[in-house]
C-alpha positions, 0 to 999 in steps of 0.5 A: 485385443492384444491376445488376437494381434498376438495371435495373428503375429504368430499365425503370420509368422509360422505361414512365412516361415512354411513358405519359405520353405517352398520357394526358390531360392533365388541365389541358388539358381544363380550360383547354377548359372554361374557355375555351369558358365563357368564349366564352359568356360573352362572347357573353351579355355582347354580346347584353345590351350589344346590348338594353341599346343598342336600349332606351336608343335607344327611351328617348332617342327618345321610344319607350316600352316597353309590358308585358303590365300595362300593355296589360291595365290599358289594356283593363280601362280599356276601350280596343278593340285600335284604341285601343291600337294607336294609343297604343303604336304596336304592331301588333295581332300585337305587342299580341295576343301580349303580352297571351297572354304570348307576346312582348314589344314 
């Protein structure tokens, strides 16, 4: 009687372990996801340190960041595209698809 408790304990066992073999890994998976979340987290961070760069540049150099208000304050004040294009320094594409909403300077 010992003997086939013995033996299905073994059976058991080495069925277990061969099985073990063939699952996922669940933590592996999770250490994926973690780490791919993390990869694009990373690469957000770079690309807002990159804007953060390029704006404190404009800033230092002088350059002002026009919105899409100010240019429509600027034409409700009665200034032609001309006229704006000369103060902002924006091409006529670049203030035409800021005051359609569709970019940014």
């Amino acid at each position: 009687m010992i003997e086939w408790a013995m033996i299905t304990l073994l059976a058991a066992a080495v069925l277990l372990f061969v099985f073990s073999f063939f699952s996922r890994d669940r933590y592996k998976t999770l250490a994926e996801e973690a780490e791919e979340r993390e990869m694009r987290l990373l690469q957000e961070l770079y690309i807002v340190k990159k804007r953060i760069e390029v704006l404190e540049k404009q800033s230092q150099s002088g350059l002002r960041m026009y919105t899409r208000d100010d240019l429509l304050e600027m034409q409700e004040e009665g200034s032609s595209l001309s006229d704006m294009k000369l103060e902002t320094g924006l091409s006529e594409e670049q203030i035409e698809a800021l005051l359609d909403g569709k970019g940014s300077s």
